[in-house]
MIVOFI-87148 format. One record per residue: residue in one letter; x, y, z of N, C-alpha, C in turn. Coordinates in steps of 0.001 Angstrom, whole numbers, plus 524288, in hexadecimal, padded with zeros to 5 digits. Layout:
aXYZXYZXYZ
...
END
This chain:
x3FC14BCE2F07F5A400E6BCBC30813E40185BC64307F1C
x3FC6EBC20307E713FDEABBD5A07E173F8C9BBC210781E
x3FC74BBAB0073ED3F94CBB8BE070573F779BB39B0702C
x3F47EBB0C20708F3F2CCBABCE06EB43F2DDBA9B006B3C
x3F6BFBA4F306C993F78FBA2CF0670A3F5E7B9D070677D
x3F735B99D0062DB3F56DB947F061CC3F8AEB8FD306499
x3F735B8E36066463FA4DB8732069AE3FDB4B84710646F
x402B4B865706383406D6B82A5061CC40B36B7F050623F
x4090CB7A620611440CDFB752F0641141211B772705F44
x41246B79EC05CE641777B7B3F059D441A81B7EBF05E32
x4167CB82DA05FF841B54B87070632F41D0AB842906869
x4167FB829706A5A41810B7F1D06F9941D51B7AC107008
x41E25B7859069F0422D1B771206C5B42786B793F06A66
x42689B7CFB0673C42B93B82A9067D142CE9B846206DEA
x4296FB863106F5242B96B8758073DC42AABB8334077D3
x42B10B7EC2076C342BAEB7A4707B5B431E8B7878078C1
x43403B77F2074BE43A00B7741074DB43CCBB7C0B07659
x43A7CB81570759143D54B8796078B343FF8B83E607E73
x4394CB82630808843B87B803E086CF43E72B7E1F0879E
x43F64B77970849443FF8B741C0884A447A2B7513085C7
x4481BB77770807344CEFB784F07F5B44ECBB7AFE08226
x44C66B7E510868444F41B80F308AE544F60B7DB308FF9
x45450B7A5C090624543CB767A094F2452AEB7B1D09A2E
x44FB8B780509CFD44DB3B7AF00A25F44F1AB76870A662
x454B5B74490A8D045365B6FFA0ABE645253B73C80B249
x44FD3B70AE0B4CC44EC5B73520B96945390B74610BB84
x453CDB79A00BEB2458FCB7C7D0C28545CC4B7D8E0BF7F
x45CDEB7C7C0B8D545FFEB80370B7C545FA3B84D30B599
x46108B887C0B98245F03B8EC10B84A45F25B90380B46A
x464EAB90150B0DC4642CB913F0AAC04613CB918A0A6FD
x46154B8B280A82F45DF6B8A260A38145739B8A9D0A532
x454D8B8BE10A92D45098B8C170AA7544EEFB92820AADF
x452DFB93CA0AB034535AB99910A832450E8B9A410A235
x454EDB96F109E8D453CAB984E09B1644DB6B947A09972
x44B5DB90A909B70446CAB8D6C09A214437DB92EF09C41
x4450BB94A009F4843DB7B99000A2D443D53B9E7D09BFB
x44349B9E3E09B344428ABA38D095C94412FBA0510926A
x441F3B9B7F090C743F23B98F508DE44393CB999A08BB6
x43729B98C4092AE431AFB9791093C842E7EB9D9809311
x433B1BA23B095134305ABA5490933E43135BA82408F08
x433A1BA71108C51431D3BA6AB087D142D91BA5FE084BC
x42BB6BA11D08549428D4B9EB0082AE42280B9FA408614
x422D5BA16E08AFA41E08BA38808DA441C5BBA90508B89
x420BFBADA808AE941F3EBB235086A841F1BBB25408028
x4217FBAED607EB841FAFBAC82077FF41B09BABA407805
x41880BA76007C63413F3BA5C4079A14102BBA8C607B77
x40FE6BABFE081DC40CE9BAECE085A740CA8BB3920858C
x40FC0BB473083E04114FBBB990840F41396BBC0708901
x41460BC20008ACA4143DBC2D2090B241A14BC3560928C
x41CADBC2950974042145BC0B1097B2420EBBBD1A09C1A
x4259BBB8FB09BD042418BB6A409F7242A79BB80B0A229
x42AF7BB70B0A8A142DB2BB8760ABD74308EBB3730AD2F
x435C0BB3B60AE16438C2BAFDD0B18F43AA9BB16C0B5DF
x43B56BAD440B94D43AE2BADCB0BE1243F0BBA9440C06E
x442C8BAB060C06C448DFBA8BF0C27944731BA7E60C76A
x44A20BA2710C75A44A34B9F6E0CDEF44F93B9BD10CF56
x44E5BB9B1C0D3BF4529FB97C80D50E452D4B93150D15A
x44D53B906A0CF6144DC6B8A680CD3B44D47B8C180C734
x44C59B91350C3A044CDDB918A0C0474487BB95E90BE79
x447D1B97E40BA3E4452BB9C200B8DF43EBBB9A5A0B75C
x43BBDB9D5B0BAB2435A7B9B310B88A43537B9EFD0B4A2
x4305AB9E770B24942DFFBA28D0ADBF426F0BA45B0AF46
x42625BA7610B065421D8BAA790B24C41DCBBAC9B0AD33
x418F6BABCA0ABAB4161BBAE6C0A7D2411BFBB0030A880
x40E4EBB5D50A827409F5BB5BD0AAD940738BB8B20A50A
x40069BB5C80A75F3FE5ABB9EC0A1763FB6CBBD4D0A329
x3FD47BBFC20A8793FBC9BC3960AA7E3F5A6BC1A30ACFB
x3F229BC5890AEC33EC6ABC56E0B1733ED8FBC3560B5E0
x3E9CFBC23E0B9343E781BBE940BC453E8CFBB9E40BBEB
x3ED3EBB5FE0BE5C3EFCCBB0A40BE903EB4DBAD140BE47
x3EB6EBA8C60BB423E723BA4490BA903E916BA0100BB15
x3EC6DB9F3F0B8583EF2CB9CC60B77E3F4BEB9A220B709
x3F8E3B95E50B91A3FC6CB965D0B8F43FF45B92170B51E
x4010EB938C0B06840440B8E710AD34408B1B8E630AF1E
x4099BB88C00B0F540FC7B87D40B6014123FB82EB0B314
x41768B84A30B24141AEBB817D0B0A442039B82530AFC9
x422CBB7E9F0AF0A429D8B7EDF0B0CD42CD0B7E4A0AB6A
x43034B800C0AB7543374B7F210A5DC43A6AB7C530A85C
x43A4FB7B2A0AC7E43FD2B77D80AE3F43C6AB736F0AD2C
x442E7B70450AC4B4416DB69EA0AAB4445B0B66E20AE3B
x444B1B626B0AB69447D9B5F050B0A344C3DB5E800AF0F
x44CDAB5DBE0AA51451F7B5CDD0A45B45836B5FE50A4CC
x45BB8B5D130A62B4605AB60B00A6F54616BB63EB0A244
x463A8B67EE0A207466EBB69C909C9246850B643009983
x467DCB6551094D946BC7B63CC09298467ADB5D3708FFA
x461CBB5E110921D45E7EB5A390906B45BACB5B8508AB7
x45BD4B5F370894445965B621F0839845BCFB5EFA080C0
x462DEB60A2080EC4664DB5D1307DE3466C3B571407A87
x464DFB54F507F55463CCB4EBB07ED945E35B4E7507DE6
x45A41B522607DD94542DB507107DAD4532FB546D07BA0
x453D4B55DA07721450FBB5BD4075FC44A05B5D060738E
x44943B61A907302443C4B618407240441F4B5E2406DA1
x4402DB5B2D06E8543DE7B59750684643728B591E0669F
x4352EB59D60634642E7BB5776062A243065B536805E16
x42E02B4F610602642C98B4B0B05C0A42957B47C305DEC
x425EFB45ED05B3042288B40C605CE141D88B432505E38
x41C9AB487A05F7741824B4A8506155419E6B4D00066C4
x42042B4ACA068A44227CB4C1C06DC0424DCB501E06E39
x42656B547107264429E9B57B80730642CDAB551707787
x43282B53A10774743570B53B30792C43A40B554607AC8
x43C73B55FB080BB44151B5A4B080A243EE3B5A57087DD
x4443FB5C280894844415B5CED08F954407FB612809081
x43BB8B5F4C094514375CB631F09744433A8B63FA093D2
x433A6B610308F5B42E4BB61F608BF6428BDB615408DAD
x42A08B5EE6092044241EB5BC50937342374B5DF909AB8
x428B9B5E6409C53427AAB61760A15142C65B64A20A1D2
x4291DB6A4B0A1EF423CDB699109FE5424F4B6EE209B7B
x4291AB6FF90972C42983B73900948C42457B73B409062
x421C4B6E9A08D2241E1AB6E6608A6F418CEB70DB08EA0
x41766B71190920941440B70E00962F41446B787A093BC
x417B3B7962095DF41A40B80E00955F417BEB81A808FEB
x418D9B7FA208BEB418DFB814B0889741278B81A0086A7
x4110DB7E930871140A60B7C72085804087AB7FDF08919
x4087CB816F08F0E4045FB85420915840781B8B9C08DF6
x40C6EB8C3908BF340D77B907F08AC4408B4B91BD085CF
x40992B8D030837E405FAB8D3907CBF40061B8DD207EBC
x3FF61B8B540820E3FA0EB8BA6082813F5A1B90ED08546
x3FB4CB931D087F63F894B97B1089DE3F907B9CD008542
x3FEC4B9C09083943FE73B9E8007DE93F8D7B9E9207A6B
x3F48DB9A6D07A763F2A4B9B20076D43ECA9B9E1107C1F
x3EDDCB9EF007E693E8EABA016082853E92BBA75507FDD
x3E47DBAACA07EB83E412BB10D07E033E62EBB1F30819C
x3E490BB00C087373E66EBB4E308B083E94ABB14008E7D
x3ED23BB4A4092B33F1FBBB2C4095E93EF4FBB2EA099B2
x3EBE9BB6F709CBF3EBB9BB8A60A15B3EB09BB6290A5FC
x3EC5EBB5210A86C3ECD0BB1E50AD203EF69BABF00ACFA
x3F2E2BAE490A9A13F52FBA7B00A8F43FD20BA8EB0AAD4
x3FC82BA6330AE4C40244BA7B20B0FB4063FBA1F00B064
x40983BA3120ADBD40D48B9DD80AD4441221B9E220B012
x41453B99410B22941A68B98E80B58D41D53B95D40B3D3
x42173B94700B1C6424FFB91A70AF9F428FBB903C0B362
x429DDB8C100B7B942D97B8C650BB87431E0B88E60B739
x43669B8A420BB9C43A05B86670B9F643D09B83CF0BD35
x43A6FB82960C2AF43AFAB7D1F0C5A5438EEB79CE0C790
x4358DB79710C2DE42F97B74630C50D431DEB6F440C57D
x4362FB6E4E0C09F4393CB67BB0C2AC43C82B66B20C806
x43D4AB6C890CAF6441A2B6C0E0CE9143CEEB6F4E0D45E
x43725B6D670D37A4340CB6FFC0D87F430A5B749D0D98A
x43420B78200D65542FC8B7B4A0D50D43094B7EE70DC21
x43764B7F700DC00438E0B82780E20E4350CB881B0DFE8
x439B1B89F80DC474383DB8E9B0DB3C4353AB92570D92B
x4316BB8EB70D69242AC4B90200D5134272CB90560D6F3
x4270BB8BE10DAC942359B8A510DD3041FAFB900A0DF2B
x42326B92E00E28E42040B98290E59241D30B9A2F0DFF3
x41E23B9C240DBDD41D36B9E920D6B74169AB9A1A0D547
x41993B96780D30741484B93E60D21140FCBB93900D559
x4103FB92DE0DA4A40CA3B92890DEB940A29B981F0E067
x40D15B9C260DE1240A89BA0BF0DE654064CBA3150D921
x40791BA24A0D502405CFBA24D0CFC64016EB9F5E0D03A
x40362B9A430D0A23FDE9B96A30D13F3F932B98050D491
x3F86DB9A3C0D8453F59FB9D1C0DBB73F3E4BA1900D89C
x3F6C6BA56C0D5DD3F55ABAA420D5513F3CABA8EB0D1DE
x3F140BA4990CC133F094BA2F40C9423EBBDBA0BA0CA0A
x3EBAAB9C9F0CCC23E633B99450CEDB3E694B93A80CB27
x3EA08B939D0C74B3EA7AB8D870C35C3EF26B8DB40C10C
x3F0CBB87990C0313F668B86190BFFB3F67FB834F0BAEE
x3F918B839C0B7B33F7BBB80510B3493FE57B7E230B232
x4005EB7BAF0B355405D4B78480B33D40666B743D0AF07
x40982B75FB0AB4A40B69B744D0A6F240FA8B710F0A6DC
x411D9B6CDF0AB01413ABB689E0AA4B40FE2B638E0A75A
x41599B5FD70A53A412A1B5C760A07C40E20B5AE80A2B1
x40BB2B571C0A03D40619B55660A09740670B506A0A408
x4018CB4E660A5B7401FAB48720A64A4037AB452D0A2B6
x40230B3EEF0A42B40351B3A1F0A16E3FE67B3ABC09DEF
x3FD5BB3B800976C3F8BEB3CB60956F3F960B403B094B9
x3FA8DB444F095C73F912B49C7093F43F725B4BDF099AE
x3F55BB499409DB63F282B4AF10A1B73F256B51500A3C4
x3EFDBB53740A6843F199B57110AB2A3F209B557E0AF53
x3F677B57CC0B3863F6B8B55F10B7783F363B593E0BA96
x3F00BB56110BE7F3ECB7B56F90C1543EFBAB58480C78C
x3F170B54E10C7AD3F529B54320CD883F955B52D90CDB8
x3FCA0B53A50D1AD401EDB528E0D128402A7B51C60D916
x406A9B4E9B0D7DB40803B4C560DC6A40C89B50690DE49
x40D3AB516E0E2F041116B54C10E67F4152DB514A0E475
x41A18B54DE0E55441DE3B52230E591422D3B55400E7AB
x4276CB4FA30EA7B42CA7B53160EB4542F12B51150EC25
x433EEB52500EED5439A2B4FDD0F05943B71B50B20F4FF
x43ABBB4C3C0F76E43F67B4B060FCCB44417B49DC0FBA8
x44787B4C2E0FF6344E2EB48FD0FFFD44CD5B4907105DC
x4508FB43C510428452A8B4202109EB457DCB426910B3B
x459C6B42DA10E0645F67B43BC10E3C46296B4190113A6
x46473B3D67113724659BB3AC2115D946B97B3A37119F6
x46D95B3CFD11D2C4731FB3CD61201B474ECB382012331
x476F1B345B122C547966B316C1250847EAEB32F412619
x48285B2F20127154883BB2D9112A0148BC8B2A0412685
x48F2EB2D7A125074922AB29E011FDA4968DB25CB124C5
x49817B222012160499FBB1E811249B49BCCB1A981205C
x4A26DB16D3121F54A24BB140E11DAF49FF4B0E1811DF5
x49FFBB0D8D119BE49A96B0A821172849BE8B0500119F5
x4A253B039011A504A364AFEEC11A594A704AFCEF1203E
x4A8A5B018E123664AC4DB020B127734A586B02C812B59
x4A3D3B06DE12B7A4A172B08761305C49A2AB0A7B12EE8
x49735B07EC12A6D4940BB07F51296E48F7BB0C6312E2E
x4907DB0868132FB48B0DB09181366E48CAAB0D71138FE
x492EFB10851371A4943BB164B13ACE48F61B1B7013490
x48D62B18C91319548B70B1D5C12C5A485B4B1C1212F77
x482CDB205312B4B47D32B207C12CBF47CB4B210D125D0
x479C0B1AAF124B647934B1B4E11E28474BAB1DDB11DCC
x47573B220311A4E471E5B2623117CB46F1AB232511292
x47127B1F8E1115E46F1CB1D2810BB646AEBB187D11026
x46C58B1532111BC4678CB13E91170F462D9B16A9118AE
x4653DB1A2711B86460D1B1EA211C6045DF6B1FAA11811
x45F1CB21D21152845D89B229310F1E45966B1E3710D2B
x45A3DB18F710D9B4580DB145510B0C4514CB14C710FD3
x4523CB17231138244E4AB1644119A144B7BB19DB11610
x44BBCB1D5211645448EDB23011141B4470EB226E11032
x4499DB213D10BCC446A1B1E4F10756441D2B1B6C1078B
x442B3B16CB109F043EDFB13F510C5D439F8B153F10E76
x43CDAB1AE7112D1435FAB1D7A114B2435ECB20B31125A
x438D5B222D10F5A4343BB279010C2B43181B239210730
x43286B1F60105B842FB8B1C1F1019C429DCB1A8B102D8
x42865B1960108B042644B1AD110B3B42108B1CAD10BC0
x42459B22DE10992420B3B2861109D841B75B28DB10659
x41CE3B25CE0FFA9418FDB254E0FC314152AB22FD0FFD2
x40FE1B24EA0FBE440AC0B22710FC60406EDB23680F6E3
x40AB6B20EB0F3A640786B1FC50EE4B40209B1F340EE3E
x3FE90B1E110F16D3F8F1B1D750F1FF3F6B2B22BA0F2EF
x3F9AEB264F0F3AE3F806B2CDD0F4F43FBA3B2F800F13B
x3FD93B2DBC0ED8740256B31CB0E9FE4058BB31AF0EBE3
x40732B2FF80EFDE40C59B32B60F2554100CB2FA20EF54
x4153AB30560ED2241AB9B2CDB0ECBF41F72B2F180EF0F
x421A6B2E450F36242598B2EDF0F49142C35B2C1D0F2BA
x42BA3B2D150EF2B431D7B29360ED104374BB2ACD0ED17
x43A75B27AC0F035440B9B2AE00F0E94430DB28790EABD
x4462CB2D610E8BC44782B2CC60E25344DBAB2CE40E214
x44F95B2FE50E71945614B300D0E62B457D3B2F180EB2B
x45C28B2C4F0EC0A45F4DB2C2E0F0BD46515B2B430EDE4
x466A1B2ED30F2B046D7FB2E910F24546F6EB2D610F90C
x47441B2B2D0F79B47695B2A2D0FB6447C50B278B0FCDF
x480F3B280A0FFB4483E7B25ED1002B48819B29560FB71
x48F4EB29BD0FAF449236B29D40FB1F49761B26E90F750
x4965FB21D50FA8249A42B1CF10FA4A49836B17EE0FC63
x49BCBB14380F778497AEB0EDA0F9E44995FB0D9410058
x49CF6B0F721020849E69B0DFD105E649DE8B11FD10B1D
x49B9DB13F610AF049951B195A10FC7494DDB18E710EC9
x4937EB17DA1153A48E1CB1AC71167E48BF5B1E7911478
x4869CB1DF9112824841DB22F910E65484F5B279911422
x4837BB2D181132048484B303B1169B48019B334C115E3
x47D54B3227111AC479EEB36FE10F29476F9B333610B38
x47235B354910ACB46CA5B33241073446A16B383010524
x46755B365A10073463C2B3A7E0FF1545FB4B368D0FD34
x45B2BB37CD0FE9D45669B350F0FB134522AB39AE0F873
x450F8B39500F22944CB9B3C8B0F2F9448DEB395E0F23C
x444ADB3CE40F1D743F29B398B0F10943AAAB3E060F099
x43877B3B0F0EBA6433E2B3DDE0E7D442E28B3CE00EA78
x42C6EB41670ECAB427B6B40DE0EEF1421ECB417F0EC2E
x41F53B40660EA4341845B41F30E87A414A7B40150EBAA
x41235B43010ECFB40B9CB44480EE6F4082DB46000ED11
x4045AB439A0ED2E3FE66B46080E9EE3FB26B4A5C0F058
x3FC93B4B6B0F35D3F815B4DE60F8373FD98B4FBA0FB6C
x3FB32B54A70FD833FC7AB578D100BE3FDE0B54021062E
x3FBCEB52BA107303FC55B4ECA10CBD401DDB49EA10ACA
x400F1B47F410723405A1B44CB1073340A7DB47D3105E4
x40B25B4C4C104CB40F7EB503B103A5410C9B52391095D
x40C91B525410D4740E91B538111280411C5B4E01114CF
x40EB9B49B8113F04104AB44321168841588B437411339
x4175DB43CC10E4241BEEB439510D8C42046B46C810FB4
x41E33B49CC10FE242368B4CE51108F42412B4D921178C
x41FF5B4C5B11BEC42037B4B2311F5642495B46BC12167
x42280B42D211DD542589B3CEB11D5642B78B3D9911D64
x42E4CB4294118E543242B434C1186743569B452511B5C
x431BDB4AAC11ED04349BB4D54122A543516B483112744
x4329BB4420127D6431F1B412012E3C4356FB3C2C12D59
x438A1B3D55128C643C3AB38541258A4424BB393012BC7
x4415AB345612C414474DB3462131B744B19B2FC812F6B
x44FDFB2EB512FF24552DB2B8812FDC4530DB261E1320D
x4564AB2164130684535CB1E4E130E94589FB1BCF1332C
x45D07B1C701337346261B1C9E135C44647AB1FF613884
x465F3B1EC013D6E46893B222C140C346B42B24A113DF0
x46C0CB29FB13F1047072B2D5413E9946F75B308013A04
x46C04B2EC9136E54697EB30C913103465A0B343013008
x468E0B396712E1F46497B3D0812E49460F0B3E3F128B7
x45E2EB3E791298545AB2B4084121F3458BCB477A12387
x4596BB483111E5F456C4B4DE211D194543DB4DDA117D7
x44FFFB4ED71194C44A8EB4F4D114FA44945B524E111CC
x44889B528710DF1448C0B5AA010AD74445DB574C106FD
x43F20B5BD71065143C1DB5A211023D435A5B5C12103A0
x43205B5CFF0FEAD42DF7B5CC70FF8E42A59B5B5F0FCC6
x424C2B59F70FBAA4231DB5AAB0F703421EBB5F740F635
x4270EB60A80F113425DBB66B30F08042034B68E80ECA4
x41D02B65FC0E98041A54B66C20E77F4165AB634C0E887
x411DFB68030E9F540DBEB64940EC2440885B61F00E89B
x407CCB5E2E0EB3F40380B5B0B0E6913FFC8B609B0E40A
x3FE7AB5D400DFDD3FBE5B60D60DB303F67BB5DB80DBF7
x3F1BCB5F060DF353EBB9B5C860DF423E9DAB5D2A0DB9D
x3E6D6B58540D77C3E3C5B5A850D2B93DFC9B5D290D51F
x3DD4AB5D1F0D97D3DA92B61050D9D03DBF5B65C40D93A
x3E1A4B67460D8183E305B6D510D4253E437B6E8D0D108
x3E397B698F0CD0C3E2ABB68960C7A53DBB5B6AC80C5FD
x3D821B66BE0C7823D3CEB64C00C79A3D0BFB6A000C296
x3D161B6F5E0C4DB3CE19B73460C1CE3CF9EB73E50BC5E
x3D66EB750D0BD9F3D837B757B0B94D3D896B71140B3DA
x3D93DB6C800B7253D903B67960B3A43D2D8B66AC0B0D7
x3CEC4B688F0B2853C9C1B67F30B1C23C8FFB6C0D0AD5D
x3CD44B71330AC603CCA9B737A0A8CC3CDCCB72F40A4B3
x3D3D2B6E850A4AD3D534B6B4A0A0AD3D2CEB67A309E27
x3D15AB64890A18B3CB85B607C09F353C880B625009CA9
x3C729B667609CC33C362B69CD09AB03C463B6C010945A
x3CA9FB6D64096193CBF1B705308F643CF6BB6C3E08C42
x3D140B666908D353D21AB61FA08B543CF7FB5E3008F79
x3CB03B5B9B08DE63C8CCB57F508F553CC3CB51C108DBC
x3CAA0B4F64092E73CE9CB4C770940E3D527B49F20948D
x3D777B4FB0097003DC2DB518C097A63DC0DB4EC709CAD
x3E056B4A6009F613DFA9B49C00A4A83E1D2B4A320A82D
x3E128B4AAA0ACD13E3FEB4C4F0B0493E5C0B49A00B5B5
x3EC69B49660B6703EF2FB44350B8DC3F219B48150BC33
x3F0D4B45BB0C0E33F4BEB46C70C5D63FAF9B41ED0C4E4
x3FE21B45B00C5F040402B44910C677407A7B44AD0CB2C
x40BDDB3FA60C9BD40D6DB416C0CC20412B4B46D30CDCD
x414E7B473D0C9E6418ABB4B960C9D9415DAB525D0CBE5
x41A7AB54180CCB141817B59F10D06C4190AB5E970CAD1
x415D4B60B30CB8741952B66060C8C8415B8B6B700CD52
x417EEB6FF30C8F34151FB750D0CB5941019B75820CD56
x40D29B73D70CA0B40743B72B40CC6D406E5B70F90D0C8
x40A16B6BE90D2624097AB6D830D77C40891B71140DCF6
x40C0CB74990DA754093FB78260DE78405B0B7B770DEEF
x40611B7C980D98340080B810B0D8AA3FBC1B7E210DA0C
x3FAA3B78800DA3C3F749B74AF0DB6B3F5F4B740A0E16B
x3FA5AB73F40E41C3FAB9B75B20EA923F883B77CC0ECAF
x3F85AB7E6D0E8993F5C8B826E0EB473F238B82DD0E94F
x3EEC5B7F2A0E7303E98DB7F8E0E58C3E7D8B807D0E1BA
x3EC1FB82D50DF013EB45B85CA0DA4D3E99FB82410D51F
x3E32CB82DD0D3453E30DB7E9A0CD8F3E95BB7D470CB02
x3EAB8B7A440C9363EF80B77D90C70B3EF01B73430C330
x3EEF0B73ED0BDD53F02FB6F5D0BB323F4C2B6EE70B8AE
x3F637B69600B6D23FB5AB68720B7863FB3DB65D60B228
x4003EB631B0B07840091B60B40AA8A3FDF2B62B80A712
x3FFB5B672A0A7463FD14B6B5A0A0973FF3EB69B409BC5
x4055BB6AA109D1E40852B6A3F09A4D4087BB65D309579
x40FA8B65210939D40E67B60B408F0A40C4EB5B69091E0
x40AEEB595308C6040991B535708C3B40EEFB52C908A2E
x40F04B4CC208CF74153EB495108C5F41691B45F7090F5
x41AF9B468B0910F41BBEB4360095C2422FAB42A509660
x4237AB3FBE099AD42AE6B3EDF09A9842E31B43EC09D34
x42B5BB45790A00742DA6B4B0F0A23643056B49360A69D
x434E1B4C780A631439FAB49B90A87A43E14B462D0A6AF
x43C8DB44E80A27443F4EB405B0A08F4403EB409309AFD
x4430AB3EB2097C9446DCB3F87092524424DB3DE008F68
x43C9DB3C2A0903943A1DB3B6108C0D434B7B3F3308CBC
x4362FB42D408EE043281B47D108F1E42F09B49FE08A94
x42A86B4A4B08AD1427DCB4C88084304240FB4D9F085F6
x42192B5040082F041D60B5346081E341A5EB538B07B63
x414E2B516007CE44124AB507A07818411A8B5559073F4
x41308B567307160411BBB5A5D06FA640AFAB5BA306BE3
x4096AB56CC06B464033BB58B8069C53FFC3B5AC206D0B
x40300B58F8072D33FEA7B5CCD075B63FF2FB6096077E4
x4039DB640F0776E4051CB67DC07844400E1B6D680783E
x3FC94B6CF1073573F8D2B705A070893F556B7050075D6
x3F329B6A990754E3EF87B6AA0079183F080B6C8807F46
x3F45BB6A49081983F570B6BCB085AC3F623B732108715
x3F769B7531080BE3F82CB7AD4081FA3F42CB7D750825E
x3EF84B7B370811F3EA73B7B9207F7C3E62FB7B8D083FB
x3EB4EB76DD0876A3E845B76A808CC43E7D2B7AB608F5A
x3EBF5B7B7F08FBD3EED4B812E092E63EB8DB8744092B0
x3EB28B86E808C853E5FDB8BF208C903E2BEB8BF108DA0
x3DF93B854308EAC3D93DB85EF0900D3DA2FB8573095EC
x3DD27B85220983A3DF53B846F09D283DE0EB89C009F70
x3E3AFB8F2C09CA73E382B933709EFF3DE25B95E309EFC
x3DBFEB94A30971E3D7F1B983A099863D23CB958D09B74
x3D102B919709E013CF21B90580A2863CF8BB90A10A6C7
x3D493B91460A8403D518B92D30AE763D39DB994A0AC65
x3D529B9BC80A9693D331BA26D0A97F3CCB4BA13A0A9EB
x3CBFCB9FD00A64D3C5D7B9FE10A67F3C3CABA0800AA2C
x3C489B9A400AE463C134B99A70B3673C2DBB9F6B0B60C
x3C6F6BA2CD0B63E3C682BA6FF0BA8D3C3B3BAC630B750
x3C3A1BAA280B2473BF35BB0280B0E03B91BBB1140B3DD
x3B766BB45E0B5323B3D2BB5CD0B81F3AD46BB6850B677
END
């Protein structure tokens, strides 16, 4: 079924412009349609086999198994953050030693390098891959999928970009999103002020105590990032929204936050708030790195390994215990942002990683 072939930074980035020339912005079905046929595509070119899609509400995943006994799980997303219409103004380019172009670095190069690298492995068997396509928008509709795989698997190998360096990520901090939502009493601004209940007031109180909430000396950062509020310069605001970006490194401060949020009360008569939010992704402990990362050390000596703060999938497979290492993927950096790249000399190596990876985790379960 699957021939073995040689690690080429020529095809690897053939089929890394296939990708990223197929805009994938998150939630739009279309086109995340057409990024998952993309992907599988390029999972039966290089793998053999077929691989399956799997339509959802947030967009189409891509499913690949090399059959046997599950060992293993290669987890990664092909939505990006990039509206339509960003190829246009930024298109794929290599120069300088760089690949650049929307999602090169998170994490389409990531896809592509564990695709090459398992390509060059003799055998598939027990190597099960997932391609979601709403890891930038939470990961609603995967989550059940991944968290089941990962289990029936026993190891997680997650191909988002790398650390600062080249690093692996070891750990990752929980993370999520509160709204606040704020009802006051519109009223005009300049006739009868004290008949309103200002919601932009209220709003400024709440701010204040949820700022609060951080405890940087334990990981925690609680930071409010957006507020809206008010109408007209001259009316009482009537209505507030605040959000605010939560991280935690421990289980216990993911309870104390979000405790904090539900016990949040009006700080003005008459003013009601409603709270919506959780940390939806729970810290990633290097202690569920630790085995797997020790196998990397092993097959590139002095490769290192950095807890983060941003969340991805691993997170959860990390939750449930399950070994999990993280930053497989490209080296580069600027993900999210118009100066996004990916090194391309190390593309080889990193694919390289990937095989002594799978077949070490096979190894340890041979008998």
């Amino acid at each position: 079924m699957h021939q073995r072939t040689e690690i080429s930074t020529e095809a690897m980035l053939a089929d890394l412009r296939r990708l990223v020339e197929v805009e994938s912005p998150s939630r739009d079905l279309t086109a995340l349609e057409e990024s998952a046929e993309a992907v599988a595509e390029i999972l039966e070119k290089r793998l053999g086999g077929k691989a399956v899609l799997l339509p959802g509400e947030a967009g189409t995943h891509v499913r690949w198994s090399g059959g046997g006994t599950p060992r293993v799980l290669v987890l990664g997303h092909h939505d990006t953050v990039f509206p339509r219409g960003t190829l246009a103004k930024r298109p794929f380019r290599v120069a300088d030693g760089r690949a650049t172009g929307p999602g090169v670095f998170d994490m389409l190069g990531g896809l592509v390098q564990a695709v090459h690298g398992l390509a060059a492995l003799k055998e598939l068997s027990g190597v099960e891959i997932l391609v979601t396509a709403d890891e930038e928008v939470g990961s609603g509709t995967s989550r059940a999928l991944i968290e089941e795989l990962a289990q029936e698997c026993g190891a997680v190998l997650v191909f988002e970009g790398s650390a600062e360096g080249g690093g692996l990520k070891i750990g990752r901090k929980g993370c999520g999103t509160f709204r606040v939502d704020i009802e006051g009493r519109a009223a005009h601004a300049g006739l009868e002020p004290a008949a309103g209940v200002n919601a932009l007031v209220e709003a400024a109180h709440q701010v204040l105590a949820i700022a609060t909430l951080s405890r940087p000396e334990v990981g925690t950062t609680v930071t409010p990032t957006v507020a809206t509020a008010g109408t007209s310069d001259n009316v009482v605001p009537a209505e507030a929204t605040v959000l605010v970006d939560v991280r935690v490194e421990s289980a216990a401060e993911k309870e104390r936050v979000e405790a904090a949020f539900a016990a949040l009360t009006p700080h003005l008569p008459g003013a009601r708030l409603k709270v919506q939010g959780a940390v939806g992704r729970p810290p990633m402990p290097e202690s569920a790195a630790a085995e797997l990362f020790a196998m990397a050390q092993r097959l590139q000596p002095g490769i290192e390994g950095k807890a983060v703060g941003g969340g991805s999938d691993g997170n959860f497979t990390a939750a449930l215990g399950v070994p999990t290492l993280d930053g497989l993927g490209a080296v580069g950096g600027g993900a999210h942002a118009d100066h996004e790249y990916l090194l391309v000399d190390a593309m080889v190596e990193r694919a390289r990683l990937v095989s002594g990876l799978v077949a070490s985790i096979r190894d340890s379960h041979q008998d």
